[in-house]
Structure formats: C-alpha cells, structure tokens
C-alpha positions in Angstrom: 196.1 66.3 -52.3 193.3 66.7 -49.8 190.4 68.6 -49.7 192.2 71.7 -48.6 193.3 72.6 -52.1 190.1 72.8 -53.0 188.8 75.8 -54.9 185.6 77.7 -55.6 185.2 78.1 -59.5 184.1 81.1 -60.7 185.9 81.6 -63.9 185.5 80.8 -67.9 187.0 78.3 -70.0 187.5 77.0 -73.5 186.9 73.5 -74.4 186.4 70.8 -77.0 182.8 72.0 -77.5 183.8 75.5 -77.6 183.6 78.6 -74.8 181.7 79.1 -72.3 181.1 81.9 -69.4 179.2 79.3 -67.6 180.8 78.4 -64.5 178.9 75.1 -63.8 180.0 74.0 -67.2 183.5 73.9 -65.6 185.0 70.9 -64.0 187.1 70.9 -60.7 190.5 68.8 -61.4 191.4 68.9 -57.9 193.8 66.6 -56.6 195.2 66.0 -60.5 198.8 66.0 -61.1 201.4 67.6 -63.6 205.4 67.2 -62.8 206.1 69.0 -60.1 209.5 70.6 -59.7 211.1 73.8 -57.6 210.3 75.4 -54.3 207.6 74.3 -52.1 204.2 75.9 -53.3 205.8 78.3 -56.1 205.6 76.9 -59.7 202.3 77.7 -61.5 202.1 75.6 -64.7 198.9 77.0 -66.9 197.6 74.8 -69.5 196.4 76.4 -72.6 196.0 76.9 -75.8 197.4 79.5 -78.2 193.6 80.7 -79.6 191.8 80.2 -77.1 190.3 83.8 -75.5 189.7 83.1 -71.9 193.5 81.7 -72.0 194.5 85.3 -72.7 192.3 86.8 -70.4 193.5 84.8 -67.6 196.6 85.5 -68.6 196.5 89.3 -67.7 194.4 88.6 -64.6 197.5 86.7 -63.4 199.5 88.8 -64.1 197.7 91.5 -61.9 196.9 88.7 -59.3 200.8 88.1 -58.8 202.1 91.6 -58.8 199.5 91.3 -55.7 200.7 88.3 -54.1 204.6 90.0 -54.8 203.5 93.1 -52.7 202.8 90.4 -50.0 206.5 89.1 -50.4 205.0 86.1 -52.3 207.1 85.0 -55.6 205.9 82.6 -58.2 207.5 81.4 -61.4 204.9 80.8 -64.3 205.0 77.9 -67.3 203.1 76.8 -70.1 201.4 74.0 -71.3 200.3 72.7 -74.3 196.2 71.7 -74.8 194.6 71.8 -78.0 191.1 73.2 -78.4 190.7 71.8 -81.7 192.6 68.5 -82.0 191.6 67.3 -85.5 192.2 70.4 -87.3 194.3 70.7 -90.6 197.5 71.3 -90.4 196.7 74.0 -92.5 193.7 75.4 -90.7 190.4 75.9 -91.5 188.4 79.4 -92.5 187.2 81.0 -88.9 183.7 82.0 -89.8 182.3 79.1 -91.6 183.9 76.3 -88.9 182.6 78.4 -85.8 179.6 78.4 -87.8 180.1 74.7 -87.7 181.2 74.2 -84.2 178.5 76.1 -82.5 175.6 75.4 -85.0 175.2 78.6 -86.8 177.0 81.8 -87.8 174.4 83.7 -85.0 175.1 81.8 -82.0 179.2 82.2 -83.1 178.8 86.2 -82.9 177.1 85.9 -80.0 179.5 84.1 -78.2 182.2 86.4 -79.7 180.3 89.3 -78.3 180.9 88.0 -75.0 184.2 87.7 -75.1 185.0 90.9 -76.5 183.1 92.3 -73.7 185.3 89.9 -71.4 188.7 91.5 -72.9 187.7 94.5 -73.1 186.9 94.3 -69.0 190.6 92.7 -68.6 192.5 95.7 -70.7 193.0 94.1 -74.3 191.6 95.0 -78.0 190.9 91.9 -79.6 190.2 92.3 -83.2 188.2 89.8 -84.5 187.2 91.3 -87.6 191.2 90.3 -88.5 190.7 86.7 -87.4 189.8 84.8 -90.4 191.3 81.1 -89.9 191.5 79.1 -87.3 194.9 77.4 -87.3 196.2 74.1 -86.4 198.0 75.2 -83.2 200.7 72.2 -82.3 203.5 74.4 -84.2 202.4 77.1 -82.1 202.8 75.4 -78.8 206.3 73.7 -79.8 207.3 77.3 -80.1 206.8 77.8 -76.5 208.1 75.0 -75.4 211.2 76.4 -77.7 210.9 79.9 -76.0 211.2 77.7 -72.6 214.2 76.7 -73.3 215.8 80.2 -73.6 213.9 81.3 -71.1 211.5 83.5 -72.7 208.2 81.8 -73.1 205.9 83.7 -70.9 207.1 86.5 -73.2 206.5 84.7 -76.5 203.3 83.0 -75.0 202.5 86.9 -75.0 203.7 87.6 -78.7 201.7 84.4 -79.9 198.2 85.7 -78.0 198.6 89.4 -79.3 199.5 88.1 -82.8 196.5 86.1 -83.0 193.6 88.4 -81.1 195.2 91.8 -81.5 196.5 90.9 -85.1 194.9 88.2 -86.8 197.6 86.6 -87.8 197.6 83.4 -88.6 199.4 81.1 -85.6 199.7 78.1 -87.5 201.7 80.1 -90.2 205.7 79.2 -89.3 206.9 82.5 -90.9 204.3 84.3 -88.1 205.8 82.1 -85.2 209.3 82.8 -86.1 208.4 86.1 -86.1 206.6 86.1 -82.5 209.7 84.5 -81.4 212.2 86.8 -82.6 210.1 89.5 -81.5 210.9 87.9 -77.2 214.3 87.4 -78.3 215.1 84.4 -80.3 217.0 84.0 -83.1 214.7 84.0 -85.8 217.1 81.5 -88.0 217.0 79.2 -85.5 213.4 79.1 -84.8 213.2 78.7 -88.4 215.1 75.6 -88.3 213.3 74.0 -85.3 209.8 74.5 -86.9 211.2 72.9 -89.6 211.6 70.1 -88.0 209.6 67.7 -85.9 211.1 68.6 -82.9 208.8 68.4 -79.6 206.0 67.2 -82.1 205.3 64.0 -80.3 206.2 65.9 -76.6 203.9 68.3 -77.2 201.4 66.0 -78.0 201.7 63.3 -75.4 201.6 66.5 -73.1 198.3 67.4 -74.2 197.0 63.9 -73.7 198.5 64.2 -70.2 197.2 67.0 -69.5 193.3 65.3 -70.5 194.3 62.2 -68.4 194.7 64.3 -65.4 191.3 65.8 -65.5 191.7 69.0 -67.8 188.1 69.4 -70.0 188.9 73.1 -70.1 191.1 75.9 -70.4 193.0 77.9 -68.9 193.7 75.4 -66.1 195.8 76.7 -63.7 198.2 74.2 -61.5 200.6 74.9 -58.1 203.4 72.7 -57.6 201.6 69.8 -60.4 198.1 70.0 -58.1 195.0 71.2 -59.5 194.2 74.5 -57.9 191.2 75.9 -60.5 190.2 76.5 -63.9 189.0 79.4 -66.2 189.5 82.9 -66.0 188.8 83.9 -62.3 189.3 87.5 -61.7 192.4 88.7 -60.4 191.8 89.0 -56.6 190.1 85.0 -56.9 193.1 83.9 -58.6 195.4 85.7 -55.6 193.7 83.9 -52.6 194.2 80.9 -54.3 197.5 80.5 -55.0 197.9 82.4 -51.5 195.8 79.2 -49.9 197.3 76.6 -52.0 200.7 77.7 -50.8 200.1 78.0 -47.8 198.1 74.3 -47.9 201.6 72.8 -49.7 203.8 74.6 -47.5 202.0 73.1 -44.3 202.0 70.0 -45.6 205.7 70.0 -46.7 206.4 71.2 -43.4 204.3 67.9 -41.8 206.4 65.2 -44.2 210.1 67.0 -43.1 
C-alpha cells in the first residue's frame, strides 16, 4: 500500500509498557497486512485486547464514526482480533493494584494514569468502575470467546458484553463461568460455550494471531485495519476515525478500480 493510506495519528493506545495518551508514543503500521477478505474497502478488523481501556473507548467512537459514514451511504462490517497486553500473565491472573503498581513503578503513577482514563470514558459515554477492578486476568480465554462469538455471528456483541463486564462490572474476564456468561448474555448457548472453554480450542489460533498481529507492526492497541492494510492506531475521536476509513476506501477502491 502506498503512501496514500497514510494517516495522521492523533489517538491513544495500550501497549506492552502500559497506556499512554501520548500520541508520539504511537507507531504508524502503515502499509502492514492482516487477511484480507470481502468487498473492496469494507472490512475493518480492530486488534485488541479484552482489558485494555482505550480498546473500549475506541470502540464507541467507531461506532459513532460509522453510523456517520452510513448516513453517507457508506457500509462497513467490523471484526476482532486477538493482542495481548500482558502476555506472561498467569493463567489465573494477578491482583490489579499491586501489579499496576509494578508495571508503572508505583501505586501513584497507576492512579494517575487511571485518572486519565476515566476522564477519557467518561468524554466517550461510559462508567467505568475501577474501584470493582481488582485482578487483572490472563485474557487468551477471553479472546477465544470472541473468536467463538464470530462464529455465530455475534462477536462485536460479545466483544461488547466482555468490555462492560470488565470496566462497568469488574468481573473477572479470565474467569470461564464470567465468559460463558458474557456469551450467553449475545446469544450463545451457554452449555456450549462451557464446553469450548473447556477445551483448548482456538488456543494456539489465538495465539499465533497475536504474534501476527506484532509481526505486522502492531506495538499498540486499538489498531484499526481496512481490507488487512494499516489505516491508524489508538482511539481517534469519532469524526478522525470517519475521514479515515472514508479516504482509505476511497484510496482501495481507486486502486481496485486501476488493477481491473
């Protein structure tokens, strides 16, 4: 992809070394690829992680950014992908406060950050409650669940579920009997995602997705992709995030339109 895809970042990301509302902390992935698949200049593939803040946030902005672009007779079809903020955590989690305390190098400089962010949500129309948040979970069971959901055809819905379980909540997302409830909650049968978690289904997918997703370029999330190409990362506000999928398809559509 050339140069035209480019995109001005303005927006806020999560990463290994933890949040940031810094945009020169966030790297442009331009010209990266994911699988691309569908209608010229329509699929937006997001990848993300179920706890990480700005990965909600830019989920509602999105959401207000393509009820825009639909008022402008522009569709798009949304999926999910699987990055892990905090790779080497426990399968059983850790306590919240004391390994933020750890991450960021004291308990002060977590709250801050916190602060932030709840100033951040707020802005974008959600309640997170973090005096509810006490662990942070291992997420890989979480994102196998929406690759699960995908297959029914309800995972923006359960990506949903898993964000306001976690932020809204507390609950614990690593916790199977939560998932299986955020699941049945968008529609699944709840025996069934029982079963699958039990499992070790999509385990090694969702992994070797992730790593994909760090060999392409992705530091950060959310990352936001059109058609597999890098468009822009973080948490842009809504009208941002509308010129550029409005640019990018336009930019694919051309060049589609070159190739035939």
């Amino acid at each position: 992809m050339d140069d035209r895809m480019h995109t001005e970042i303005e927006g806020s990301v999560c990463g290994l070394d933890g949040c940031t509302t810094d945009s020169a902390a966030i790297q442009n992935t331009t010209g990266a690829m994911l699988d691309r698949a569908g209608d010229v200049g329509t699929r937006i593939d997001i990848v993300s992680d179920t706890i990480c803040p700005w990965c909600y946030i830019g989920k509602r902005n999105l959401e207000s950014a393509l009820a825009t672009l639909a008022a402008e007779g522009l569709h798009f079809t949304v999926h999910w992908n699987p990055f892990q903020l905090n790779p080497d955590m426990a399968k059983e989690g850790r306590d919240r406060a004391a390994y933020r305390a750890w991450k960021f190098g004291s308990a002060e400089k977590a709250k801050a950050i916190d602060a932030r962010i709840q100033d951040a949500a707020e802005g974008a129309g959600l309640h997170f409650r973090q005096d509810l948040m006490t662990r942070t979970p291992n997420t890989i069971d979480a994102h196998r669940l929406i690759w699960f959901a995908g297959q029914h055809g309800v995972q923006d819905a359960t990506m949903e579920i898993v964000f306001e379980a976690y932020f809204e909540q507390g609950k614990d997302v690593g916790d199977h009997a939560v998932l299986a409830d955020c699941g049945a909650a968008a529609g699944m049968d709840r025996d069934a995602i029982v079963a699958f978690l039990a499992s070790d289904q999509a385990d090694q997918e969702m992994r070797a997705a992730d790593q994909s997703a760090r060999e392409a370029g992705v530091s950060g999330v959310p990352s936001f992709f059109l058609d597999g190409y890098s468009v822009f990362s973080g948490a842009m506000p809504p009208e941002q995030m509308a010129q550029a999928f409005r640019r990018g398809q336009q930019v694919l559509r051309e060049q589609a339109a070159k190739a035939a």
